[in-house]
C-alpha positions in Angstrom: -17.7 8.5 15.1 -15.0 10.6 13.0 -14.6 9.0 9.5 -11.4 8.7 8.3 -10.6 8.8 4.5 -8.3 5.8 2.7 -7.7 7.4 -0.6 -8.1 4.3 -2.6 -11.0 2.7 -4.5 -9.3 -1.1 -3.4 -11.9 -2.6 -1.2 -8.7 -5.1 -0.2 -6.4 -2.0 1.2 -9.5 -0.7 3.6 -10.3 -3.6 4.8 -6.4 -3.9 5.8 -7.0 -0.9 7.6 -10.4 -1.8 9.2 -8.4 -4.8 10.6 -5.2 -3.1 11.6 -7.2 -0.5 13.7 -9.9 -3.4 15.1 -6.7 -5.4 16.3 -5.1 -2.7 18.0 -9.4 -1.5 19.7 -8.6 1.7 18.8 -12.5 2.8 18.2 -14.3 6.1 16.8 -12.8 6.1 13.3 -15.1 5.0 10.5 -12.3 4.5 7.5 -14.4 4.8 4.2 -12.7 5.1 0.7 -13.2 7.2 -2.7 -16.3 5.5 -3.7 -17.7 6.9 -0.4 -17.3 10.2 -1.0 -18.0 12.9 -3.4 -15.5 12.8 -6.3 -13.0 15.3 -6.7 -10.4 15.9 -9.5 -7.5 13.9 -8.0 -3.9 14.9 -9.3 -2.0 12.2 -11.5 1.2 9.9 -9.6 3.8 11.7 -11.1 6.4 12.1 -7.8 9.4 10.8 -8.1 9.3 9.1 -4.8 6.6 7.1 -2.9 6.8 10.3 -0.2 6.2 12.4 -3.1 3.4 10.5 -4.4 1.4 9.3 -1.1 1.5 13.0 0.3 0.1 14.4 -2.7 -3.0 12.3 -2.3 -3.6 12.4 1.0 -3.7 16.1 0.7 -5.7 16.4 -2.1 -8.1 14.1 -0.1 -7.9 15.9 2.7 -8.8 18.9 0.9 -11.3 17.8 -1.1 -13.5 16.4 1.5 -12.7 18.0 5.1 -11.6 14.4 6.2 -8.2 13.1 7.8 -7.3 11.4 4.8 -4.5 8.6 4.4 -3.0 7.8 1.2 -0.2 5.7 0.6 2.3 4.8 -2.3 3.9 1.5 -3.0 5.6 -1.1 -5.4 7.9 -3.5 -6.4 11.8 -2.9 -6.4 13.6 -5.6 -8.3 17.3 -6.0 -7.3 17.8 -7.4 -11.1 15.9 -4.6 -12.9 17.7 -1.8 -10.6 15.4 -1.1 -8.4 12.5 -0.7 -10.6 9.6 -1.0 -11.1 9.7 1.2 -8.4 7.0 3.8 -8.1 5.6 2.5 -11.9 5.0 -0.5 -10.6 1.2 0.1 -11.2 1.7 1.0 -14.9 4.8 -0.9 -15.5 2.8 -2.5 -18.3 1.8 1.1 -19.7 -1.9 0.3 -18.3 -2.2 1.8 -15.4 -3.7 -1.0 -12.8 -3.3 -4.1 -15.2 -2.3 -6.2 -12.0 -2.0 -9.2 -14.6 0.2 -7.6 -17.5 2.4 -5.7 -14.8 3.1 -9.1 -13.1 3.8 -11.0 -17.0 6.3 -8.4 -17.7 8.3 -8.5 -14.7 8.1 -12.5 -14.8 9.5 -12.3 -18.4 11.7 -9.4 -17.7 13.5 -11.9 -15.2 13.0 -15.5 -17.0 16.7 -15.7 -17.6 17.8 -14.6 -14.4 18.9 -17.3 -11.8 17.2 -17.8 -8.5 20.2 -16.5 -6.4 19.9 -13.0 -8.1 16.1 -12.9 -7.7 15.6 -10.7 -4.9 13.0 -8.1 -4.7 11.3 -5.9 -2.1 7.4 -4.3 -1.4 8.7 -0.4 -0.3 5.3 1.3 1.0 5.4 5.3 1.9 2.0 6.3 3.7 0.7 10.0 4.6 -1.7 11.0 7.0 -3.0 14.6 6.3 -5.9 16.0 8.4 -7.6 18.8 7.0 -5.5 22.0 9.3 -3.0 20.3 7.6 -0.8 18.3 9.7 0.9 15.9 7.8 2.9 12.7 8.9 4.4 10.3 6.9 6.0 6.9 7.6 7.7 3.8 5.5 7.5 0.1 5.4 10.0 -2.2 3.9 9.6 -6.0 3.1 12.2 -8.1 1.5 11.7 -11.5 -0.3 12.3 -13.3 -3.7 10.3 -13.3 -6.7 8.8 -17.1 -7.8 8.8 -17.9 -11.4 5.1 -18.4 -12.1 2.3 -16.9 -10.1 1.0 -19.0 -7.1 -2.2 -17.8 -4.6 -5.1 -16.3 -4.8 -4.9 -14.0 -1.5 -3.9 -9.8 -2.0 -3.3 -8.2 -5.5 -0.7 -6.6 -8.0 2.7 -8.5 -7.6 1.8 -10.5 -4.5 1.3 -13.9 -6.6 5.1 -13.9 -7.4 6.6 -12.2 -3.9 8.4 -14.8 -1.6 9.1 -12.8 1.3 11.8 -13.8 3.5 11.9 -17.2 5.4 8.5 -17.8 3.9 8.1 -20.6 1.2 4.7 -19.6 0.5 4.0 -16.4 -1.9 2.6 -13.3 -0.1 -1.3 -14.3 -2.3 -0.7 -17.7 -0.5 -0.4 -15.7 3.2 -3.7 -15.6 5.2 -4.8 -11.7 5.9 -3.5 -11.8 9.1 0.0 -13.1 8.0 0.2 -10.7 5.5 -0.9 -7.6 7.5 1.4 -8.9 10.0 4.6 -8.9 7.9 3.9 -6.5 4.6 5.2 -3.2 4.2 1.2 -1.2 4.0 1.0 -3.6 7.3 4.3 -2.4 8.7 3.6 1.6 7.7 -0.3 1.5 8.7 0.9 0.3 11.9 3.3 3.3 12.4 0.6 5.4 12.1 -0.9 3.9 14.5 0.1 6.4 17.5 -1.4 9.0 15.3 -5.2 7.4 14.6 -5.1 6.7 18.3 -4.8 10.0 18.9 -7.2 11.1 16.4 -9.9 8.9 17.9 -9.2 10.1 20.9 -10.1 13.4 20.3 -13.5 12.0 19.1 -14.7 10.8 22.5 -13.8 14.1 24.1 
């Protein structure tokens, strides 16, 4: 058993991951997160991109503790706020992690903007870096509307508010296996999928 690094303290994103790789049998990878290893100084967001961003943690991870580590990077774009928040769309408040002020700003950033003009997209970038230093990295896209007022109680950050497309539920209101399904850390995990299958495999050689 090889463990493989999640560079995040959200018990909500590994256990994504735990479920992406469990559907798919790959086996041999035991993915554990920051609060299961040592901790190391990590390096603030500051890319301009989510690549920029995701890559820089997953390599300091990878350094840090001699694991494959995965990071990823993702947000919000709002089609009426130009694309933002965009990679601040954990801080968008000024507090970084405030799930609840974030998602109160962007609903009163957007109270006088009409339904039709309300569209909004989850953009994920994840990196896989293992510690020779291979690196990978891969996108996911998911496009909806935002709601007016929060509604479920499923997922985190914006997801009370995020109608995706040809859904009239929010994505908090999706099951876990809806949402890993159809959401962009769903859709990039996945693509990295040929790569952990590989990984493991080396394990049981």
């Amino acid at each position: 058993m090889t463990r493989l690094l999640l560079a995040t303290r959200n018990a909500k994103k590994l256990e994504e991951l735990r479920r992406i790789l469990a559907a798919e049998g790959i086996e041999g990878l035991e993915v554990v997160g920051l609060v299961d290893v040592d901790e190391f100084e990590e390096a603030p967001e500051i890319g301009a991109t989510f690549e920029e961003n995701a890559l820089a943690k997953a390599r300091d991870a990878a350094e840090a503790t001699g694991l494959p580590s995965i990071a990823d990077d993702s947000g919000l774009s709002v089609d009426a706020l130009n694309g933002m928040p965009g990679v601040l769309s954990a801080r968008w408040s000024g507090r970084h992690g405030d799930d609840q002020a974030n998602l109160e700003l962007v609903l009163a950033q957007l109270a006088d903007v009409p339904d039709e003009r309300r569209g909004a997209g989850f953009v994920c970038a994840a990196a896989l870096v293992d510690p020779d230093g291979d690196e990978v990295v891969v996108h996911g896209d998911w496009g909806g509307t935002l709601a007016r007022k929060p509604s479920g109680t499923n997922g985190f950050g914006y997801d009370p508010i995020f109608v995706p497309d040809d859904e009239e539920r929010t994505s908090a209101e999706l099951d876990p296996a809806e949402k890993d399904a159809l959401s962009h850390r769903g859709i990039a995990l996945r693509a990295l999928l040929p790569h952990l299958r590989e990984l493991a495999d080396e394990v049981r050689r």
